[in-house]
N, C-alpha and C positions, 0 to 999 in steps of 0.2 A: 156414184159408182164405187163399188167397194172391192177389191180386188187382193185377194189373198196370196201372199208366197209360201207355198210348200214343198216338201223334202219325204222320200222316204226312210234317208237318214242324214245322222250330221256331216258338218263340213262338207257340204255340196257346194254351199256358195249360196245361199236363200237372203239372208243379208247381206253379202253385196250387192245383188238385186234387188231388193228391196231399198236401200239407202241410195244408190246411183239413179233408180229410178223415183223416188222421190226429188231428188237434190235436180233431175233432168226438167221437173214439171214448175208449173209456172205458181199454183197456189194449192198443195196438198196434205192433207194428214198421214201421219208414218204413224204407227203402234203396235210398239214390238209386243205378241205374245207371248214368248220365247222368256215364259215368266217367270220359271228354275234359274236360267243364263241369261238374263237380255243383255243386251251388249250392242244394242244400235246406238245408243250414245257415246262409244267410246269414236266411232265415226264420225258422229253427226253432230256433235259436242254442244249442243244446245242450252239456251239459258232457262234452268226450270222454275216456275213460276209457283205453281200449285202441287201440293199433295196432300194426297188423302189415304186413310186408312182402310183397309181391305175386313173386314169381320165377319165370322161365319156364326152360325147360330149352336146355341150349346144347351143343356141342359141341367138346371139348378133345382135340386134335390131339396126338398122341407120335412127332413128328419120329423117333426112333430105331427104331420100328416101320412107320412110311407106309412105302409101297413107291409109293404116287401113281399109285394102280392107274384112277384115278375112279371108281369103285363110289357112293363118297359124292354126289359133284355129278351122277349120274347119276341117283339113286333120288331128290335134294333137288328135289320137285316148284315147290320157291320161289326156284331159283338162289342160296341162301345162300353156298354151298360153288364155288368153281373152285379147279380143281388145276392146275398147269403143272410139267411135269415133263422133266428133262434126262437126260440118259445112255441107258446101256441097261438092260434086265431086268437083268440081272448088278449092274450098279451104277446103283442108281437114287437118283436125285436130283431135288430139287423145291423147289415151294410150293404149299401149301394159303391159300387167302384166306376167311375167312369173313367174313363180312356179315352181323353179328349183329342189324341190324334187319329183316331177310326173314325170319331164322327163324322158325318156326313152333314150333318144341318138341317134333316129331313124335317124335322120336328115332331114325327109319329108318338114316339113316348109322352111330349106335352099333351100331344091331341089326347088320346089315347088311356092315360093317366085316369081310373076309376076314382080314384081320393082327392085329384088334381093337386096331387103333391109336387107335381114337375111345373117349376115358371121358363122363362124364355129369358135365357142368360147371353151372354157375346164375348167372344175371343178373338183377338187380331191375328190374324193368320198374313199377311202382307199390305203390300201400299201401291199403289199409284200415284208416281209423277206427271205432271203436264207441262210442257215450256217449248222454247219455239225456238228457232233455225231460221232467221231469213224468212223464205216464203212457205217454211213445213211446221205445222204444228204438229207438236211432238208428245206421243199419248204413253207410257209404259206402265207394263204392270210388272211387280215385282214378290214371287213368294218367299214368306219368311224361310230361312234354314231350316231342316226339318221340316215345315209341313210339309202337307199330301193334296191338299186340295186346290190344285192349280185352273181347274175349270174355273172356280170361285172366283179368285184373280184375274182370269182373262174375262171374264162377263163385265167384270166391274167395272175393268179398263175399256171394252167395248163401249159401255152406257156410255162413255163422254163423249165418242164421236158425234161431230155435228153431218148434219146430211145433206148439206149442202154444199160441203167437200169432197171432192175425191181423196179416197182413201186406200191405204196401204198396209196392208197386214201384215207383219211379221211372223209366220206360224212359228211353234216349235218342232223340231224336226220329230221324225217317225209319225206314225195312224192312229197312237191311243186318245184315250178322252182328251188332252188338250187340244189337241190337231182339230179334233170336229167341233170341240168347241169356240176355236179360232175360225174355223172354217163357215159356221155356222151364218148365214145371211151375206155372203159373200155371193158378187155377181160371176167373179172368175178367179180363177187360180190358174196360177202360173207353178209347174212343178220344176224343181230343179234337181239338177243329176247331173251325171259324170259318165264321160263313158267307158264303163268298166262294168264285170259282170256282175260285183255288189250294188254299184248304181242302178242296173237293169232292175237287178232282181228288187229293191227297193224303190223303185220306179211303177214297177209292177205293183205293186201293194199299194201308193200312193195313190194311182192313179183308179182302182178301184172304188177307192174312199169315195175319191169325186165323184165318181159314178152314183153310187148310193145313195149318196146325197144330193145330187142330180145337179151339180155345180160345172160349166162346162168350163175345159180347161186346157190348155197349150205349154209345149215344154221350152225348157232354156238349158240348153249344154253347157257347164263351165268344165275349164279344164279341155277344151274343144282340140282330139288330135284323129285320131281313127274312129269314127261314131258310126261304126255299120251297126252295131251290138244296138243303140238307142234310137237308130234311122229303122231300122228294121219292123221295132217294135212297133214307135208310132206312125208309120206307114201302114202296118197292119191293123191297126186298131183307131187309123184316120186323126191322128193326134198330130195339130200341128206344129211343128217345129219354129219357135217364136226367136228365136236367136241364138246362137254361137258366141261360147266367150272364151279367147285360145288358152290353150297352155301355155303359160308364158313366164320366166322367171319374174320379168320385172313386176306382172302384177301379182306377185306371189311379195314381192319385197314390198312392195307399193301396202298390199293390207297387212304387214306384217309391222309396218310403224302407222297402223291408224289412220292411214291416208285414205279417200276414198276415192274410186276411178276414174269419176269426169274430174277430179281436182287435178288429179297427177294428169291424165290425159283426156284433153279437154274433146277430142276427137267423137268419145266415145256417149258423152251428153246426146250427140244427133242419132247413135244406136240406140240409146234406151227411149231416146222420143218415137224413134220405127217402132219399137217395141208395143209402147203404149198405143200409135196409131193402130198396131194390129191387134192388138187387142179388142178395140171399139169396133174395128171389121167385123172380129170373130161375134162381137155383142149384136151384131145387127140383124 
């Protein structure tokens, strides 16, 4: 079972959920998405064991063979690639420029290449840790500063999950391409929200996602004080309501020095096991 945490935006609370619910279960995998920010380790302070490099695919130019036809910058739907080119057909002369952070990795300009001036080149774009917590093995992806291709990062991180684990996903908050890529082959998502009318309205969006994607899915209030605004919604739209977690100073101080929930209060271990029980309901 693979069970995704998602947000229509940040600081909702998706990693506390996501880390109290792991740390609740008896033998699970955690991997934060959230591959700009991760930050389930500063909770979950695990010993890492493995990393590996993250690399996208790029494009390496053979000056001796270009003819600087533009074919490449032509089919390159992300303007990575401009050509500028002197002389004539008979003798042609040039520059090719790449823009190695537009690329996408497609590889269409290799394919595509008339002269097969273009080879298949590799740039490290981020990394993946692996190590473990007691009974959580602990999967992250993390993208380098500056890049753009965070999809790239969470697929790679995905590949290691074993499937024979329950698993826990870390989305990154908001609906762009990371989120569905995180989302992607999950049996459930759990969205988290606030209730307030940017929660709502972010709630609203989130939970669209799922739909599209045909991922069924149940909400979790943090911050839990007046929730007619978030009861309303999934009442109306048959969404159900998987948990309450109060507004409460102390567990505001509590994540504010890196503690996580069931450790400060151990009470709440047997919430997040209801949780995951309801979960399995809603799968059945």
């Amino acid at each position: 079972m693979i069970i995704a945490v998602a947000s229509g935006k940040g600081g909702t609370g998706k990693t506390t959920v996501s880390v109290n619910l792991a740390l609740s279960l008896e033998k699970v995998q955690l991997v934060d998405c959230d591959v700009e920010e991760p930050n389930v380790h500063i909770f979950l302070k695990p010993k890492i064991s493995e990393t590996y490099p993250v690399k996208t695919v790029v494009p390496e130019i053979d000056k001796n063979k270009c003819t600087y036809c533009r074919k490449c910058s032509e089919i390159c739907a992300y303007n990575a690639l401009s050509v500028i080119k002197f002389g004539d057909d008979e003798k042609p002369s040039g520059e090719v420029i790449f823009f190695s952070h537009l690329c996408h990795g497609c590889e269409g300009c290799i394919l595509l290449c008339p002269e097969e001036a273009i080879k298949r080149g590799e740039r490290e774009i981020g990394l993946v840790r692996i190590g473990e917590k007691e009974n959580i093995r602990f999967i992250e992806g993390k993208l380098n500063v500056s890049e753009v291709l965070a999809p790239k990062v969470i697929e790679t991180a995905k590949s290691f999950i074993k499937k024979n684990i329950p698993t826990i996903i870390d989305a990154p908050p908001g609906t762009s391409c990371p989120v569905v890529a995180s989302l992607d082959g999950a049996d459930f998502c759990i969205l988290v929200t606030e209730p307030t009318p940017f929660g709502l309205h972010d709630l609203e969006i989130a939970y669209e996602v799922t739909k599209v994607l045909k991922i069924p899915s149940g909400v979790v209030i943090n911050k839990s004080e007046d929730d007619s605004l978030i009861e309303k919604f999934c009442q109306k739209n048959k969404i159900p309501i998987l948990m309450k977690i109060p507004f409460d100073k102390k567990i505001a101080e509590t994540y504010s020095k890196g503690i996580s929930l069931v450790e400060a209060f151990p009470e709440y271990k047997e919430k997040f096991l209801n949780l995951f029980e309801k979960i399995k309901e809603q799968l059945k």
